[in-house]
N, C-alpha and C positions, 0 to 999 in steps of 0.2 A: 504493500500500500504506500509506504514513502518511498520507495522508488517512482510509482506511477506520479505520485505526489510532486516530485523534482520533476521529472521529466515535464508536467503539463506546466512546472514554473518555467523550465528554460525555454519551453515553446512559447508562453505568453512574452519572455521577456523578449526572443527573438520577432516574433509578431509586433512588439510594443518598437523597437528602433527603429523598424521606418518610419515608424511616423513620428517616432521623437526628430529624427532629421530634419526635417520641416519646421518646428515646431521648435526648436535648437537656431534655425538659421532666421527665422523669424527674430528669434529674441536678440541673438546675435547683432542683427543690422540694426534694431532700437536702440540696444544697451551702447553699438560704437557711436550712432548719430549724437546719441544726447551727452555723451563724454566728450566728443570732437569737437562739438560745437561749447557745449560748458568749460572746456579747458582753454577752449579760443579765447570766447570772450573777457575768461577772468585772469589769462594772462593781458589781452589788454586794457583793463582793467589799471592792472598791477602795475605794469609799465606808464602808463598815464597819470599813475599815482593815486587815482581811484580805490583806494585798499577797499572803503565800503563798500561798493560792488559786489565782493565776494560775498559777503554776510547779506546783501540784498537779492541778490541772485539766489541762494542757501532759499533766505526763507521763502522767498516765491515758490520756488520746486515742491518745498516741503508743504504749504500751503494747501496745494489742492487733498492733499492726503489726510489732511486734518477736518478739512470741511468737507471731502466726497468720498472716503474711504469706504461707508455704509453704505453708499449707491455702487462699487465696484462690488462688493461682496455680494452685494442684490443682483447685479447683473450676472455672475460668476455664477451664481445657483439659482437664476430663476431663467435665465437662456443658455444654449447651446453656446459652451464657450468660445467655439470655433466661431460662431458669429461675432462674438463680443470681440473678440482678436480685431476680424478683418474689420470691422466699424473702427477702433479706434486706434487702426493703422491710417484710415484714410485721414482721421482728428493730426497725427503725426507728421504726415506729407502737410496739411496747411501750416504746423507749428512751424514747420521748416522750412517754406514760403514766406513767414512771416520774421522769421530772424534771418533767410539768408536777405532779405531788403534792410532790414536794421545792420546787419554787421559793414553794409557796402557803404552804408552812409551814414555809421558809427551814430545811429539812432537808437540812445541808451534806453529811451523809454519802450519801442516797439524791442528791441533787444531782452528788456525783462519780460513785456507780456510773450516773447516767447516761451524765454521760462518757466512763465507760470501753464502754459498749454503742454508744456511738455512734461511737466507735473504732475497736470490733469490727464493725460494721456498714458503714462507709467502707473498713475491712480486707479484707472479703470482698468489696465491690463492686467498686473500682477495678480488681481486674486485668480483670473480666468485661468493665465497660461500657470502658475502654480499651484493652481487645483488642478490641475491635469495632470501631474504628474504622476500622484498615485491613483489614478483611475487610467493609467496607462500600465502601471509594472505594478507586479507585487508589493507585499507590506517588505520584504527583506531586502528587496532591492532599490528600495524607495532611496538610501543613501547613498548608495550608488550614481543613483542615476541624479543626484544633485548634486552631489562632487563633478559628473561627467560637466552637467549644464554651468555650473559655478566655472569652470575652467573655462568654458566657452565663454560666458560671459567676461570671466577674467582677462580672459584675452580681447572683448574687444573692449573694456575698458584701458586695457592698456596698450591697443592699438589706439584709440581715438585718444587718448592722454598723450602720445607720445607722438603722434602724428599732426596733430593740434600744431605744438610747438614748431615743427618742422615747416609744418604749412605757410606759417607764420611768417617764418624766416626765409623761403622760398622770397626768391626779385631774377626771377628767370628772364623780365621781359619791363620796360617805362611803362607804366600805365601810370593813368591821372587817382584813382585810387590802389592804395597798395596791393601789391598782385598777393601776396600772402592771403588778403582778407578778399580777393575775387575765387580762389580757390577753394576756403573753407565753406564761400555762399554755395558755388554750382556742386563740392562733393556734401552738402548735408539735404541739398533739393535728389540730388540725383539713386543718395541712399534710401532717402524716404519712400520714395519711390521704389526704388527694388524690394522695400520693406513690405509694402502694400502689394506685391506680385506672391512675394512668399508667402504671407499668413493664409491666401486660397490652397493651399497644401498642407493647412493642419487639422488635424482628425475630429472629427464631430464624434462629438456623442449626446446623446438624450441630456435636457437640463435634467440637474438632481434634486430640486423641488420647485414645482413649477408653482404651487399655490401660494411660497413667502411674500409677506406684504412688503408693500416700498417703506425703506425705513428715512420719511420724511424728516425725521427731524436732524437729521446727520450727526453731526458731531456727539449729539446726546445717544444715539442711539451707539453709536462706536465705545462710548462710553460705557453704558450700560453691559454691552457684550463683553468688555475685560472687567466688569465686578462681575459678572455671571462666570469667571474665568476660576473666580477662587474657588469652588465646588471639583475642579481637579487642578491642586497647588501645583503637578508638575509643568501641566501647559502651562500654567501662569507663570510658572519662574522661565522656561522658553522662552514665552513671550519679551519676558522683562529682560534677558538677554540678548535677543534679537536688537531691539532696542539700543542697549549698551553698545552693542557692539557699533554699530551703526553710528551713535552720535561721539567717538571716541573715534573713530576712521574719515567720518567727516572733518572734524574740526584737525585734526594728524593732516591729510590733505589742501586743507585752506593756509595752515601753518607754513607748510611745504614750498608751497608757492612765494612766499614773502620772506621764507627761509633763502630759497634759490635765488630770486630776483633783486631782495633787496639785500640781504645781511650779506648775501657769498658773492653777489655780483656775477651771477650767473646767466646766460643766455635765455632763450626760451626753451629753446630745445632741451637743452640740459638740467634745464628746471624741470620739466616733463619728465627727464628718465627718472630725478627721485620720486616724483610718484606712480612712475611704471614700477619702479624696482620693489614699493609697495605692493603693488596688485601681482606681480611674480611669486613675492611671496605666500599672495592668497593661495594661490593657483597650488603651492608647493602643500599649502597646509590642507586644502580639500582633499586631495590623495591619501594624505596620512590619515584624513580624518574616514574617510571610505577604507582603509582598512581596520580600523581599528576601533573601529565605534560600527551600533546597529542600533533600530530602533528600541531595544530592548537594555541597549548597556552603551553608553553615550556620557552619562554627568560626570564622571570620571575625568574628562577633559577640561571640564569647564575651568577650575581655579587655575590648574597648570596654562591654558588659553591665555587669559587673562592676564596672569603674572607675567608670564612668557611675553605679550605686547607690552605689559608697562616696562618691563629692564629693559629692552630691545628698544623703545621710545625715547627712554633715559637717555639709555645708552648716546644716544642720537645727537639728543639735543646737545650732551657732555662734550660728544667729539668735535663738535664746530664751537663750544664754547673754549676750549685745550687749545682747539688749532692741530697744525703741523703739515709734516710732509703727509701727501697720498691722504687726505683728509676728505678728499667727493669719494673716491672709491672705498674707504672703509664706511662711510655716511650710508652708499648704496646696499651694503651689506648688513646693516643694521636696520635698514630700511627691510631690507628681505627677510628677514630673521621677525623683523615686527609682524610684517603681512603672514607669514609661515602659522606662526602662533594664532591668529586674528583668523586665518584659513580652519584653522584645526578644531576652534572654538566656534565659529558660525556653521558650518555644516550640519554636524550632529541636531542643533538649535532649528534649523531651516526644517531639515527632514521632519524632525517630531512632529513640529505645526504644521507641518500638511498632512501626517498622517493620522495623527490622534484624534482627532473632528472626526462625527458622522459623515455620510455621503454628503446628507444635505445639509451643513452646515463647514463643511470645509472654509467657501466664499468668506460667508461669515467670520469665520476666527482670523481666516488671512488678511482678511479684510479691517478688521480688528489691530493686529501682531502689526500695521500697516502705519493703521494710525499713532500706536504708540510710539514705533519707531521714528515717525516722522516729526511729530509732536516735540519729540529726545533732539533733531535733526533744525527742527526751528529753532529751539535754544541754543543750538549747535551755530546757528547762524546769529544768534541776539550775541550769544556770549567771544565771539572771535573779535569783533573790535573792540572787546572791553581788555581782551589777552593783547591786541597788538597795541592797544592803544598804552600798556603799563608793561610791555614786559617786550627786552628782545626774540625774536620767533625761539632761536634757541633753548632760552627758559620755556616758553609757550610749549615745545615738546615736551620740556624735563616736566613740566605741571602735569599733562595730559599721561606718562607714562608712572608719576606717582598714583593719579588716579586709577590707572587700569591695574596698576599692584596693588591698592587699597580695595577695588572691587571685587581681584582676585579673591583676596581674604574673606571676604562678605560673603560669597558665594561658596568659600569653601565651609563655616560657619554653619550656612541655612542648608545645607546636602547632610551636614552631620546632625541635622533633628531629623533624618531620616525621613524629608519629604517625600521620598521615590516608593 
């Protein structure tokens, strides 16, 4: 009987990747547009001396997630998420219409309301395409198969971060606007576009409750769904990690950027590889985390995650404070040792909340897990000009990596009253 029992899991999971391909490459060209064009703007930004920008940009994005989170979740489980996809790909192709004319004619205000559509557009997709995951592959291979997607997306955050820069710095040709920012317009119209071609190749399947009511009041009702969280404390310390993780990698990247550009006097480009060299290291800690964590034994990660980002932060901010010879290439590797940790800690956290939820309530909790996180990500953005505005970015690391060794602790703490 578990012979037969394997055999029909490795069939489902082989039947489950093709359509994860699709549905991978979908997510793929959103996650690199909305990074290519975010790293564009906030390196110029940074260079104009605009530091506020970044923290203005931050909470727009996070914005729609806080006030529409409830309506993603409702969409996620009251339609066919395949529909919801290609609908608010096509919302993505106008977001990108809409910032590739701001960035050509450095129209700072049409430039954020891009921001904020691309927000809204990440708002409503996330519960869809991450409810599908485990309605595509088994309960045990759920981890798996989000280390797979985490890597993809890894990569194209750290293709569009690092191509940003490059782009930037690109003067192939005299133009009357700088050819750097004519190229970042026509590659984020032309991706959005290929994005909206892809999402018609991801798998339908039947919505999981079709009768749940629209939860009009949004924000309260997001609310509501994380007190209804404490009835099972694990999803809720999940959740509350999710969260962590997210506004501790945010605010580490806005740092980065003011690290590179202003304190080190670094290029564009080179500013970007330290926050490639971050997302390398996600990519490195998703792997470890897919062997070594399963739905069922996972917390075990969590304080060592944690700790492990705040030294490695420290670490960071230490080394550009010291100085010395070979001082960017040890930075980079500190860098990578953060993101490594920070990999090892979100995976295990990602997979639980999509699989712990009934069918019909998946939307819901991600939907949920969405807003808190975002919520942690607005402050993320309130609290970055209060850090550059008192502190050199170098300290602003060292703080950020006390923090994530203090959270460490906290979390090692609340696993020992044996919440699991």
């Amino acid at each position: 009987m578990k012979q037969q029992s394997n055999q029909t899991e490795r069939e489902q999971v082989r039947w489950a990747r093709k359509r994860f391909i699709a549905m991978a490459g979908t997510y793929f060209l959103g996650v690199f547009n909305d990074n290519f064009f975010k790293q564009a703007i906030l390196l110029l930004a940074v260079a104009a001396g605009l530091n506020q920008i970044q923290g203005y940009a931050t909470e727009l994005f996070s914005l729609p997630f806080i006030l529409f989170s409830a309506w993603g979740g409702w969409l996620a489980d009251r339609f066919a998420k395949r529909r919801v996809v290609i609908g608010v790909k096509f919302l993505e192709l106008m977001a990108m219409l809409i910032g590739a004319y701001g960035i050509l004619t450095m129209n700072w205000p049409c430039v954020l309301s891009m921001v904020f559509l691309m927000g809204l557009q990440s708002t409503l997709f996330g519960p869809a395409l991450n409810g599908s995951i485990p309605e595509l592959y088994p309960r045990n291979f759920v981890t798996r198969a989000n280390a797979v997607l985490k890597l993809v997306t890894t990569v194209a955050i750290l293709l569009g971060m690092a191509l940003a820069g490059f782009a930037l710095d690109l003067q192939l040709m005299s133009t009357s606007i700088p050819f750097g920012r004519i190229v970042v317009a026509c590659a984020v119209v032309c991706i959005g576009l290929l994005g909206v071609l892809a999402s018609f190749g991801v798998y339908s399947r039947p919505a999981g409750n079709t009768h749940v009511s629209f939860p009009w009041s949004g924000p309260l009702h997001s609310i509501r769904d994380l007190v209804k969280l404490k009835k099972d404390p694990l999803l809720l310390l999940a959740v509350f990690c999710d969260s962590f993780f997210y506004f501790v990698s945010l605010l580490a990247v806005l740092v980065i950027n003011t690290l590179g550009l202003q304190q080190l006097g670094l290029s564009a480009s080179r500013t970007s590889l330290l926050a490639v060299s971050l997302m390398v290291g996600v990519c490195f800690g998703a792997l470890a985390a897919a062997k070594i964590t399963s739905h069922s034994r996972w917390t075990h990660v969590l304080p060592w995650g944690s700790a492990g980002m705040g030294i490695s932060l420290a670490a960071a901010g230490g080394l550009v404070t010291v100085g010395g010879g070979g001082q960017f290439l040890l930075l980079l590797c500190c860098l990578v040792l953060a993101g490594s940790f920070g990999g090892l800690f979100l995976i295990p956290v990602t997979s639980f909340i999509q699989v712990r939820p009934g069918a019909g309530d998946k939307g819901k909790v991600i939907a949920a897990a969405n807003f808190l996180a975002f919520s942690c990500m607005l402050l993320a953005g309130r609290l970055f000009p209060l850090l550059d505005g008192h502190f050199q970015p170098a300290v602003s690391m060292q703080i950020l990596g006390a923090f994530s060794l203090l959270a460490g602790l906290v979390i090692s703490l609340v696993l020992k009253l044996k919440l699991s």
